[in-house]
N, C-alpha and C positions, 0 to 999 in steps of 0.2 A: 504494500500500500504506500502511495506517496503523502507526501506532509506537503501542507498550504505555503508557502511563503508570504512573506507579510505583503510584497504585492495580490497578491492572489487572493487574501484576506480581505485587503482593501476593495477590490476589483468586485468579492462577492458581498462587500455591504451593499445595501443599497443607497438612494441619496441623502433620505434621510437621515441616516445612521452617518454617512460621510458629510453631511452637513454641520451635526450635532457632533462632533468627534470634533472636527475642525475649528467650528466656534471654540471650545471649552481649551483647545490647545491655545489658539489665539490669545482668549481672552486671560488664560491663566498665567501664559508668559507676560502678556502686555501687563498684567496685575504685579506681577513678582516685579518685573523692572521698575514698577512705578510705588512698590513697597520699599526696594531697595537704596531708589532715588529720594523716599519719604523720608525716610529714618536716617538719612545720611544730610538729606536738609534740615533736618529737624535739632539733630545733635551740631551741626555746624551752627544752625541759629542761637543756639543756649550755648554754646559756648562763644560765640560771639554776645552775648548778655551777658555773662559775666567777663569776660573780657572788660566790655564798656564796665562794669560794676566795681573794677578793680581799680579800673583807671581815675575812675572819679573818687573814687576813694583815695588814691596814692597824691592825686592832687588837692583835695583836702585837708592832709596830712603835711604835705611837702608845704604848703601855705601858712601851718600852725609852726612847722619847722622854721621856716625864713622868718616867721615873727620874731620867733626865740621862746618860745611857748612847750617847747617838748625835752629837753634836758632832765631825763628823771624822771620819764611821763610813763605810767600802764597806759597803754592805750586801749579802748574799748576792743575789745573782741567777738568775735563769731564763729559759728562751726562751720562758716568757708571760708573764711578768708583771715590770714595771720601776715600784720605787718612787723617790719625794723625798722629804721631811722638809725643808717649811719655814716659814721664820719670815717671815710679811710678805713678802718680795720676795727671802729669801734662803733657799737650798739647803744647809741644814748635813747634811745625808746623804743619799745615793741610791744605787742600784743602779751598777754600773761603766758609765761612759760619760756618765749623766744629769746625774752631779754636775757636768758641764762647761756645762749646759744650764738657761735660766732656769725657773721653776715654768711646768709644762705646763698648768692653768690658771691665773686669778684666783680660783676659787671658795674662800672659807674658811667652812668648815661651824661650828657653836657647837663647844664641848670637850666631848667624849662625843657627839655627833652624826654618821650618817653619812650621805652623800649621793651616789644615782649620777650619773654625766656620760656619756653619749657622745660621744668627743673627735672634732674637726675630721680629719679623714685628713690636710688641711696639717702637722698638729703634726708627727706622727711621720714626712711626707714630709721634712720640714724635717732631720728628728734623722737620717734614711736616709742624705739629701743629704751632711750635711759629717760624718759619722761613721761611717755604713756599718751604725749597731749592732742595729737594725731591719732584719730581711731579708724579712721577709714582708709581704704588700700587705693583709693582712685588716683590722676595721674593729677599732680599740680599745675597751674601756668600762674607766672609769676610776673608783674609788671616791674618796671623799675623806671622811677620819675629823678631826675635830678634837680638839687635845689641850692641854691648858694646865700650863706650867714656871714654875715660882717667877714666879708672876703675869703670867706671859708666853704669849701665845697663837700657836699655830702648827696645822699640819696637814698629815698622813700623806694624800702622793698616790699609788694602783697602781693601773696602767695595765696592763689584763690583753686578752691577744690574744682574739679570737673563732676564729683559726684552728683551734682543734680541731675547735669547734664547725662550722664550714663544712667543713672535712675529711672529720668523719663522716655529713654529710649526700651530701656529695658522693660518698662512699662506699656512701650507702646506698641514692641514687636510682636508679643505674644496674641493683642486683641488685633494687630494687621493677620500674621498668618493665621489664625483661627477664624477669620472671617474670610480668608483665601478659600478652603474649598467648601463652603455655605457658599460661597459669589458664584464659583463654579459650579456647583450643584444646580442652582437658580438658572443659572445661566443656559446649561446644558437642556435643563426642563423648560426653558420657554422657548430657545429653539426647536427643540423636538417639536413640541405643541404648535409653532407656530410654521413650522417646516410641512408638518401634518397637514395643517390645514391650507397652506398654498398646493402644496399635491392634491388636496383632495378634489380640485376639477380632473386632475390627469389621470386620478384614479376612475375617475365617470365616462372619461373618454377612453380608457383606454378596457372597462369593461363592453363599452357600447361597441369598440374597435374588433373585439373578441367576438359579437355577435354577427358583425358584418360579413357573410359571405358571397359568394357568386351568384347566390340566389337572392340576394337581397342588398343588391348597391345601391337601392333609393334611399337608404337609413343614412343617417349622415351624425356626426361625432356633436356633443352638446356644447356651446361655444358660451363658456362664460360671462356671467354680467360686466365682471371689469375690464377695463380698458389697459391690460396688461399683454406681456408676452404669453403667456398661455391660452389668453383670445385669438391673438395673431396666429400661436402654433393651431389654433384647433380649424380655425376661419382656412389655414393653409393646405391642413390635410382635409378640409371638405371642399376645397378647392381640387385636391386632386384625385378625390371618390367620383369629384363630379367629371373628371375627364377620367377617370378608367371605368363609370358606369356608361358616359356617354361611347366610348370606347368598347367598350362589351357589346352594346346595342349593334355597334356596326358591324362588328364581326359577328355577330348571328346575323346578319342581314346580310351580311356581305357571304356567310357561309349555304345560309338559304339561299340566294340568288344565285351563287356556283350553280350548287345540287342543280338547281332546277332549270340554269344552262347547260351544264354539262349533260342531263336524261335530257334533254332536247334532241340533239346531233346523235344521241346513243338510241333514242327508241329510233328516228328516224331511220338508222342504218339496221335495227333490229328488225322491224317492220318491212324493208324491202327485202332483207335476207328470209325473213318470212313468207313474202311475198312469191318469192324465185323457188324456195324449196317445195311448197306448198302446189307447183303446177310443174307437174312431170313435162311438156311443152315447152315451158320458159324458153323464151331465145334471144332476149333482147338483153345480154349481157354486157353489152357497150353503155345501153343505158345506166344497168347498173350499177356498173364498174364508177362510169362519170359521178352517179348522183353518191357512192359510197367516198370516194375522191373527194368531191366536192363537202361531204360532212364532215371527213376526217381534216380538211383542210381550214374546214372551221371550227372545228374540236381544239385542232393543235393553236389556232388564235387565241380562241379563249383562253387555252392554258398557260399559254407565253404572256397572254398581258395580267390572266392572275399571277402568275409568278415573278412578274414584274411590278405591279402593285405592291403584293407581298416583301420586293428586297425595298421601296421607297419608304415601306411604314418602317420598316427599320431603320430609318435614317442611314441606308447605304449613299456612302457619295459618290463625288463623279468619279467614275470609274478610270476614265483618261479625260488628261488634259491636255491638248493641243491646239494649236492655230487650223479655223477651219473658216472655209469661203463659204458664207451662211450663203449665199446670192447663186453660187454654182449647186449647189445640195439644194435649192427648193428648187431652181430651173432641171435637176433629175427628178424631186418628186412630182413636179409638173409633168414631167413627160411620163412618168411610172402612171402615174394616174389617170393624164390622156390617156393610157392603153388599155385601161382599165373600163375605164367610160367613153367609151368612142362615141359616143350622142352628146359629150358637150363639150365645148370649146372652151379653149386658156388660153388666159389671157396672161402674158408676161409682159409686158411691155414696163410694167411699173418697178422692174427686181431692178436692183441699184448693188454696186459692189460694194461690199459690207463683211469683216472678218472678226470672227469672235475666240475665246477662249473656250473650250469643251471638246466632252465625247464627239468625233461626228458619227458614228453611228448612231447613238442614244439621240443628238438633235434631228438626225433622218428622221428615227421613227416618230417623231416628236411632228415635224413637219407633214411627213406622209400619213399620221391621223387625223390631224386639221384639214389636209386636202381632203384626205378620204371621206370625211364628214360633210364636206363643203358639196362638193359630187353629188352625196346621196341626196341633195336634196337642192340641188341648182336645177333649171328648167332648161336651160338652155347655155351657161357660162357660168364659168366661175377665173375673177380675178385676183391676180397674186399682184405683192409689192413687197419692195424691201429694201431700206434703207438704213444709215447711222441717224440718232438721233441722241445729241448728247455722248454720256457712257454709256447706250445702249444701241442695240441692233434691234428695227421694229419692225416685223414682219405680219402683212394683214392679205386677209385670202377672206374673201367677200364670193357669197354668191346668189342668184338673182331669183332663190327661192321664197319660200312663205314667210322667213324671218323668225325670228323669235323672241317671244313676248317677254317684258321686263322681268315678268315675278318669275320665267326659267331662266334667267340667265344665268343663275349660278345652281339652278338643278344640274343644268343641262353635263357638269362638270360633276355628277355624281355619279357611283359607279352602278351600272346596270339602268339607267334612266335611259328609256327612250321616247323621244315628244311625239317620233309617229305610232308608239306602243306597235311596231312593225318586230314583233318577237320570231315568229314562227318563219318570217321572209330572211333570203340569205341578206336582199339587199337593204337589210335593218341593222347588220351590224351586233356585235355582241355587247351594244353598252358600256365599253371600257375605254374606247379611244380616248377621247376626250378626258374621261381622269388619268390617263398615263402619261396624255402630253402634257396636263400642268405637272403631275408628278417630274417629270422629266425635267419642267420648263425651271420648277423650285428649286431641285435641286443642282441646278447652275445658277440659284440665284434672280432667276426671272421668274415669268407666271404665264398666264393664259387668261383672258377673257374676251367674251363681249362685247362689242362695242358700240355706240349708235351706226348703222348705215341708213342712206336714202332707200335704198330697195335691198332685200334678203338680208340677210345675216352677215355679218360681217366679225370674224373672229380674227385679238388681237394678238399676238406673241410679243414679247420683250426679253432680250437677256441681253446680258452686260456684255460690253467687246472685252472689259478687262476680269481677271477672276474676283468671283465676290463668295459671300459666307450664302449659304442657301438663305431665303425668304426675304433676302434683301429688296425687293423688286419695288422701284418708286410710285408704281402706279397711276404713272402719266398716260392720257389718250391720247 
């Protein structure tokens, strides 16, 4: 059996748990640094109080000195603070007990000058030892003011305890970290709590998400009241239920309509081969042959332009890119098409030299369905033109049929539609042309439509002369 590592650990929290983990760490270092910073301010402050408290005392003292007022003087005392008053090497007043004691240092400061010390802990070990008068272990700071007597220089020493100051630290560390993990405790629990309840829409959507199947893409995920990112996230993935529901629809539509092409051209040749077995006689085997020919040859359309459908929804791209003479490749599908339609006339006269970037077999086909469409439903002519326009190459094939009414114009680019509902006739077409050549046209970056003409139908092409990103296509007429 293998053991988790502490990524792994992490990896199978969930967010909540990784949320609530992380606050508590955050918060508990950010807490320690700022107890550590507290209690280091705190003892700096108080000892800077007595500091000042020493000071002003030592100048109180050095002013009764220069009077001439302390020669022989107890001086009041305290249990922080113990002065001397001396001259050179001798103690003419101190606090009780000091005056027994030589000056506690050598430092003599100018007259009116003062100066800090932090005393040795021997000194007042020493004073502990044979007097007792010192009872506490904390660490001295000593001030020292200098003062000058009828030309005589001396100096005010106080020696003031730091034990308050460690006192109130000491008093204060124990109520900081005993309120350190009570902070984190609190802390940890109202994240949790409040981590909960920001999930708990993602918990609704992501039950509602679990209900969602193939059979049921109309349900859509529950898009919270707030105007937060979790409305955004849920608003986004019902945005795209609604494009793989709308996506679903077509491919059962697009798979029905197969089926129901492909048993066309199959009962057709099933039914004549029925026909021929069924009469010992049969002799018209040219016929056929031609009409079995003639299915299979639209069988295999149908399945080239589904399977070309098929590689476009997958965002396949251009396949090749090279320099191709758009204006010489429609002037062949003109002619491919005259041969095809010997009863109508083309009209070239409007093709202009014009070279683009792309497949040229893929823009063939591309072309040669726009004509082939144009054909099946011109009366008499159908005209081509082709020019630069811009960064584009515009190619329009007009012809002088019944036209097509505004609200088909963009049916008419749907797959399996057809306006003359001409299903069962060869010369109806399998419904795909026209969605393959905008397929085609998109993915170089152009399109296919529509466009006003005076008489018939007039359908537009556009692609770039230079290469572009597919669906780029500006949609100029």
């Amino acid at each position: 059996m293998g053991s988790w590592s502490p990524p792994a650990l992490w990896a199978a929290a969930g967010v909540r748990a990784r949320t609530t983990l992380v606050a508590i760490v955050v918060v508990g270092v950010v807490l320690a640094l700022g107890f550590v910073l507290l209690t280091n301010r705190t003892r700096a402050r108080l000892e800077d109080s007595i500091t000042s408290a020493a000071e002003t005392r030592a100048l109180d003292v050095a002013a009764l000195a220069e009077a001439g007022a302390l020669p022989g003087t107890i001086l009041s005392a305290s249990a922080e603070q113990h002065v001397q008053v001396v001259i050179g090497d001798e103690v003419i007043a101190a606090t009780f007990g000091l005056d027994l004691f030589p000056p506690l240092v050598a430092d003599r400061p100018a007259p009116g000058a003062s100066v800090k010390i932090a005393l040795p802990e021997a000194v007042f070990q020493a004073i502990e030892d044979q007097s007792g008068l010192v009872e506490d272990e904390s660490p001295y700071l000593l001030v020292a003011r200098g003062y000058e007597r009828a030309g005589e220089a001396g100096a005010v020493l106080v020696a003031s305890s730091l034990d308050a100051a460690a006192a109130a630290v000491n008093a204060l560390q124990p109520l900081l970290w005993i309120g350190w993990p009570i902070t984190l405790v609190v802390v940890g629990a109202t994240v949790w709590f409040l981590t909960g309840w920001a999930l708990r829409p993602v918990e609704a959507m992501s039950e509602e998400a679990d209900a969602i199947s193939a059979s049921a893409l109309a349900r859509r995920l529950p898009v919270p009241k707030a105007n937060d990112e979790i409305r955004h996230l849920a608003a986004t993935l019902n945005l795209m239920l609604s494009r793989l529901e709308g996506s679903a629809i077509r491919q059962r539509q697009f798979v029905s309509d197969a089926s129901h092409e492909l048993k066309t051209p199959l009962a057709t040749m099933q039914t004549m081969l029925e026909v021929a077995a069924g009469d010992p006689e049969f002799a018209d085997w040219h016929h056929l042959l031609a009409g079995l020919h003639r299915e299979n040859d639209r069988m295999e359309g149908l399945v080239s332009d589904l399977l070309a459908l098929a590689r476009f929804d997958e965002g396949a791209p251009v396949a090749v890119r090279e320099e191709v003479d758009l204006d010489q490749v429609l002037g062949r599908v003109a002619e491919q098409t005259g041969r095809q339609f010997p009863g109508i006339a083309f009209d070239t006269g409007g093709i202009r030299p014009v070279r683009v970037i792309g497949d040229g077999r893929a823009l063939e086909r591309l072309l040669s369905n726009v004509a082939t469409n144009a054909a099946r439903h011109a009366v008499k002519q159908v005209a081509f033109s082709c020019s630069a326009d811009g960064d584009e190459a515009c190619v329009l094939v007009v012809d002088d049929g019944p036209g097509i009414a505004a609200a088909d114009r963009e049916r008419v680019f749907e797959r399996f539609v057809r306006l003359d509902e001409a299903r069962g006739r060869p010369e109806g077409g399998t419904g795909l042309g026209l969605a393959v050549a905008r397929a085609i046209a998109r993915t170089h970056g152009g399109d296919v439509r529509v466009v006003e003409s005076p008489t018939g139908a007039a359908l537009q092409v556009r692609v770039p002369t230079r290469p572009g990103e597919p669906g780029s296509f500006s949609g100029r007429s």
